[in-house]
NUMI-353666 format. One record per residue: residue number from 1; residue in one letter; x, y, z of N, C-alpha, C, O in turn. Coordinates in Angstrom, 1 decimal, m for minus. Layout:
% residues N
[r NUM; 'a'; [X; Y; Z]; [X; Y; Z]; [X; Y; Z]; [X; Y; Z]]
...
//
This chain:
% residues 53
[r 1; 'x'; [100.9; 124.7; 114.2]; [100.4; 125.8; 113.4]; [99.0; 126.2; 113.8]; [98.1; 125.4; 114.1]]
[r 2; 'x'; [99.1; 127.7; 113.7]; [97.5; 128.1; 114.2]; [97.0; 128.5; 113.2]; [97.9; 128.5; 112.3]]
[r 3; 'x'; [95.6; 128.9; 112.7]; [95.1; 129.5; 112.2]; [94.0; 130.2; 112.8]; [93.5; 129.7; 113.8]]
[r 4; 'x'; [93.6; 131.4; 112.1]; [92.4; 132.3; 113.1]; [91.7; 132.6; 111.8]; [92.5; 132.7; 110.8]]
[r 5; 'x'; [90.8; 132.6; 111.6]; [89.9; 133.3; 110.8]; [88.4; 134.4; 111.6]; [87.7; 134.0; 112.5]]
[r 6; 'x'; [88.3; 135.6; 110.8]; [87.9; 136.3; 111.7]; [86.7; 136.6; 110.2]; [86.9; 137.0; 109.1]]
[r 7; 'x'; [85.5; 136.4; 110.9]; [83.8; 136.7; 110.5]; [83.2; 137.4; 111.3]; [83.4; 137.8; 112.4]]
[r 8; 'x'; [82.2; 137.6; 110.3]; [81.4; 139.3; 110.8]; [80.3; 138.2; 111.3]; [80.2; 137.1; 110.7]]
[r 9; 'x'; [79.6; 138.7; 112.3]; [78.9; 138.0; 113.4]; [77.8; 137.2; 112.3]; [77.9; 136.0; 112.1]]
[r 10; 'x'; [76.7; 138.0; 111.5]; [75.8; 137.6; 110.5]; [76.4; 136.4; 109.9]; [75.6; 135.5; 109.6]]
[r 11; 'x'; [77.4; 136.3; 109.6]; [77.9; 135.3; 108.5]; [78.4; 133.9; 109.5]; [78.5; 132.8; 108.9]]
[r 12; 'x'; [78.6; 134.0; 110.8]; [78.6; 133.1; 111.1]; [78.1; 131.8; 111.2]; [78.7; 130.7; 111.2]]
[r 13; 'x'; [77.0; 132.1; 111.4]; [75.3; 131.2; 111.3]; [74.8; 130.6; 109.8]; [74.4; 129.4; 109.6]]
[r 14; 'x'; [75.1; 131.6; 108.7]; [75.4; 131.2; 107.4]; [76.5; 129.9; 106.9]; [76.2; 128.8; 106.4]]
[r 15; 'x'; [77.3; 130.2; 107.1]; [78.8; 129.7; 106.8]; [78.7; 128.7; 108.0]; [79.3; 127.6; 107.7]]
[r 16; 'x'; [78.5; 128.7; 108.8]; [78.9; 127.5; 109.9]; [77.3; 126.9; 110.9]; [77.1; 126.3; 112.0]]
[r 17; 'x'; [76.5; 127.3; 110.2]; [75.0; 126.8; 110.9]; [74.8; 125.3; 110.6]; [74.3; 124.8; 111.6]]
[r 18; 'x'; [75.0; 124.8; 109.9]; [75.0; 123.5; 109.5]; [75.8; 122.9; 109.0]; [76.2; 123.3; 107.9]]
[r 19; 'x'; [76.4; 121.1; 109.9]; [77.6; 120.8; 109.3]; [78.1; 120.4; 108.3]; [79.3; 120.2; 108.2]]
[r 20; 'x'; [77.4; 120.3; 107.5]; [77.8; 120.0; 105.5]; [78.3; 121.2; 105.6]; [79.6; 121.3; 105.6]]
[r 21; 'x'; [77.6; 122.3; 105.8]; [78.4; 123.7; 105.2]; [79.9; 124.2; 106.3]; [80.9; 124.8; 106.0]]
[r 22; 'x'; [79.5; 123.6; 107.4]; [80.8; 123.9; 107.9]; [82.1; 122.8; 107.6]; [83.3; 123.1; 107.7]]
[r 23; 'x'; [81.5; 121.6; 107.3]; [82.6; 120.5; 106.8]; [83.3; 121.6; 105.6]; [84.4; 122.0; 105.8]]
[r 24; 'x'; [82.5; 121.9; 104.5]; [83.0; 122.5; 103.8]; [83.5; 124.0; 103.3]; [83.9; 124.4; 102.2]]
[r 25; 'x'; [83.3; 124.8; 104.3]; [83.6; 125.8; 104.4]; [85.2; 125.9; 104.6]; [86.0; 126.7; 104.2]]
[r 26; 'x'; [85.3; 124.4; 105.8]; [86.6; 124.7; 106.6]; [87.4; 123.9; 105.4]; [88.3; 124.7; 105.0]]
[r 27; 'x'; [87.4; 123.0; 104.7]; [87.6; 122.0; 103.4]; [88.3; 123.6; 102.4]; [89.5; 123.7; 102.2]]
[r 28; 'x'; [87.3; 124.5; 102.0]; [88.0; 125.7; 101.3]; [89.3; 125.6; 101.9]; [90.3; 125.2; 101.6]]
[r 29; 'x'; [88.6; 126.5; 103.3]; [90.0; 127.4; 104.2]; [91.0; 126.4; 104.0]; [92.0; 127.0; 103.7]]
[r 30; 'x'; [91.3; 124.8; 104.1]; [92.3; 124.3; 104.4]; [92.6; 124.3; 103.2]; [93.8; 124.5; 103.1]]
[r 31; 'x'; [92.2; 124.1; 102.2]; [93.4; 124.2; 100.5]; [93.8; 125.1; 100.4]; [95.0; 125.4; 100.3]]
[r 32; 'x'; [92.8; 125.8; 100.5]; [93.4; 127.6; 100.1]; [94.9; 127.8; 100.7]; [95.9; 128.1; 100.1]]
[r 33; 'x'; [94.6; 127.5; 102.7]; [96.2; 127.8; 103.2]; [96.8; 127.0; 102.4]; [97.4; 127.6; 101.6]]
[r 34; 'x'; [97.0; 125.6; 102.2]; [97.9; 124.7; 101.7]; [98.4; 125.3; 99.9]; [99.5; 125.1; 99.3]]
[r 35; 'x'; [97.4; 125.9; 99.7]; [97.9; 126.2; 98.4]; [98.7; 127.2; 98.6]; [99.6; 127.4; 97.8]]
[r 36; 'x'; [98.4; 127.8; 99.2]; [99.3; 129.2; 99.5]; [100.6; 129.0; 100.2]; [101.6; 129.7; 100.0]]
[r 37; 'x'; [100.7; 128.1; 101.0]; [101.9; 127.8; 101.5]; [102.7; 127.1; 101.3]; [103.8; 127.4; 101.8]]
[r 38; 'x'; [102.5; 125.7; 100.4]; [102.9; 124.8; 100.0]; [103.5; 124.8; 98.1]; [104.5; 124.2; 97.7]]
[r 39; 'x'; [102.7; 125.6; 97.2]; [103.3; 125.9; 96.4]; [103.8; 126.8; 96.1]; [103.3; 127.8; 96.6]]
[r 40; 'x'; [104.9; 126.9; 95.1]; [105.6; 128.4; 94.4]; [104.6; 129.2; 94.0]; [103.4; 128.9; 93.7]]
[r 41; 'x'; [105.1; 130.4; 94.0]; [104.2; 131.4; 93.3]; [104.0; 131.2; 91.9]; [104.6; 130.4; 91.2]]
[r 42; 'x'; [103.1; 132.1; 91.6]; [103.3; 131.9; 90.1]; [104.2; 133.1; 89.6]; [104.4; 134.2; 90.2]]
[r 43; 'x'; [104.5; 132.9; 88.7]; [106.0; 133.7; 87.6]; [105.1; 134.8; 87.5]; [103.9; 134.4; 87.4]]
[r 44; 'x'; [105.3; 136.5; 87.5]; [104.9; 137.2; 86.5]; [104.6; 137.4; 85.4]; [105.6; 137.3; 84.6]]
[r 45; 'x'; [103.4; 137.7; 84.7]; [103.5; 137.7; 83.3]; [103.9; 138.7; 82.7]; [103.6; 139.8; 83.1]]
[r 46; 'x'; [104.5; 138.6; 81.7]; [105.3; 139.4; 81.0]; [104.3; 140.9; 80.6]; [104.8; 142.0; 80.4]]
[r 47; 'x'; [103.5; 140.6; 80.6]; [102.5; 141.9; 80.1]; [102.6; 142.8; 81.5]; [103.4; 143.8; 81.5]]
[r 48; 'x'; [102.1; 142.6; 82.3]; [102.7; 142.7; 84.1]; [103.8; 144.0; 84.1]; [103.6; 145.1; 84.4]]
[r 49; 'x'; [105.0; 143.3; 83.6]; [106.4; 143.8; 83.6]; [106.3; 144.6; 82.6]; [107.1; 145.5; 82.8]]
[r 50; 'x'; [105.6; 144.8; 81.5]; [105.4; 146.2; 80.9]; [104.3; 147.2; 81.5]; [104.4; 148.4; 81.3]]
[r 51; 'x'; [103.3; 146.8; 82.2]; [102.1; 147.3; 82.7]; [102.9; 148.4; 83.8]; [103.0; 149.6; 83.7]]
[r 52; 'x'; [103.4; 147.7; 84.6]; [104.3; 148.6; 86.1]; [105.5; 148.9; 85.4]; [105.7; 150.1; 85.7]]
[r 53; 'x'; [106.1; 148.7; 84.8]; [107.4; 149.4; 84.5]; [108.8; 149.1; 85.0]; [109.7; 149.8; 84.7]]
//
């Protein structure tokens, strides 16, 4: 499995200048995918299904 993540040049240096912040930067990115691909979505809420129609 790949992942690419794509930053605007400025933010690089921010987000990945030092390794606490990049341990944890990348720490986000990897639950986030895992949460996204590993669990169900969540159900629509019924208010939703009146809101769209």
């Amino acid at each position: 499995m790949a992942c690419r993540v794509t930053e605007q040049g400025e933010m690089i240096r921010f987000k990945y200048g030092l390794p606490e912040i990049t341990v944890s930067s990348l720490s986000l990115y990897t639950g986030a995918i895992l949460e996204a691909n590993l669990l169900p979505p969540p159900e629509p809420k019924e208010s939703w299904a009146s809101h769209y129609g």
